[in-house]
N, C-alpha and C positions, 0 to 999 in steps of 0.2 A: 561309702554310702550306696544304698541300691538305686540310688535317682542317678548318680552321676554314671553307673554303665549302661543305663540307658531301659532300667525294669519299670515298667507302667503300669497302670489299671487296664490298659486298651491292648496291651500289647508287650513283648519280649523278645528284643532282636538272638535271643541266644541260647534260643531253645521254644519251647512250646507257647503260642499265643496267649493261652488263655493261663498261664500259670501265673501273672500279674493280677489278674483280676481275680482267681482265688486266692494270692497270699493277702492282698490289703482288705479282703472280704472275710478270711479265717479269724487275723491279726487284730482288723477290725472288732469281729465281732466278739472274741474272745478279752481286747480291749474292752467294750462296752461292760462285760459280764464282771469283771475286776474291779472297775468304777462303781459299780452295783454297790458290792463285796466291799470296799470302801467307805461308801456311804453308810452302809449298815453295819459297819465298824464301830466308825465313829457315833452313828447313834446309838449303840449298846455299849461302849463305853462312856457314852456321857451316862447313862442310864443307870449302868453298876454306881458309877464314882457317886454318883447322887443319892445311890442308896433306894432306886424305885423299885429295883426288884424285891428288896429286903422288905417293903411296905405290905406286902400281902394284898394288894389291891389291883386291879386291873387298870390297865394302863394302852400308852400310843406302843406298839408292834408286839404286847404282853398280854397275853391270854391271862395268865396268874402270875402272882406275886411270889418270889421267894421260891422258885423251882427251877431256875436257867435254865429251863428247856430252851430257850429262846436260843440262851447262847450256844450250849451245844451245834441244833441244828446250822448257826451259821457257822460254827468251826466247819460242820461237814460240807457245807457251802464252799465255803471259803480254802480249803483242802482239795472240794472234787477240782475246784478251776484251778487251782495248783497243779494239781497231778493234767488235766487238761494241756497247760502249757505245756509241759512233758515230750509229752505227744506232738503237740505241732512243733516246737524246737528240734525235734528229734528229725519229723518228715519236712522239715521245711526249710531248716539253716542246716543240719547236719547233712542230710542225705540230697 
């Protein structure tokens, strides 16, 4: 675990000070952006299962009815923070 060698938010005896407080601020915020991505999951698949988009009516986070535009843009949502972690696993656990 990174707690028990001694990596903080304040501080890093094993290396550069300030690298604790960008990982749990990167880690952090790219947590935050996933829980988003999550929540608007689960509300667009309660939303398909229930058959609102098929209503043709406008609705809660639906412009129109029966187009998934919706869904699409959150695949690409939900893929860009994908490909996201990418990148910080790569600069931040690997390297």
């Amino acid at each position: 675990m990174i707690f028990e060698e001694g990596i903080r938010p304040w501080g890093n005896p094993m290396g550069a000070a300030q690298f604790g407080s960008v990982f749990f601020m990167v880690t952090g915020f790219h947590g935050f952006h996933v829980s988003i991505g999550v929540i608007f999951l689960f509300i667009f698949s309660y939303k398909v299962a229930r058959g609102h988009l098929d209503d043709h009516t406008k609705g809660w986070f639906t412009s129109r009815g029966g187009n998934y535009e919706e869904i699409e843009i959150l695949g690409l949502y939900w893929h860009f923070v994908d490909l996201v972690w990418v990148f910080i696993f790569a600069f931040f656990y690997l390297w």
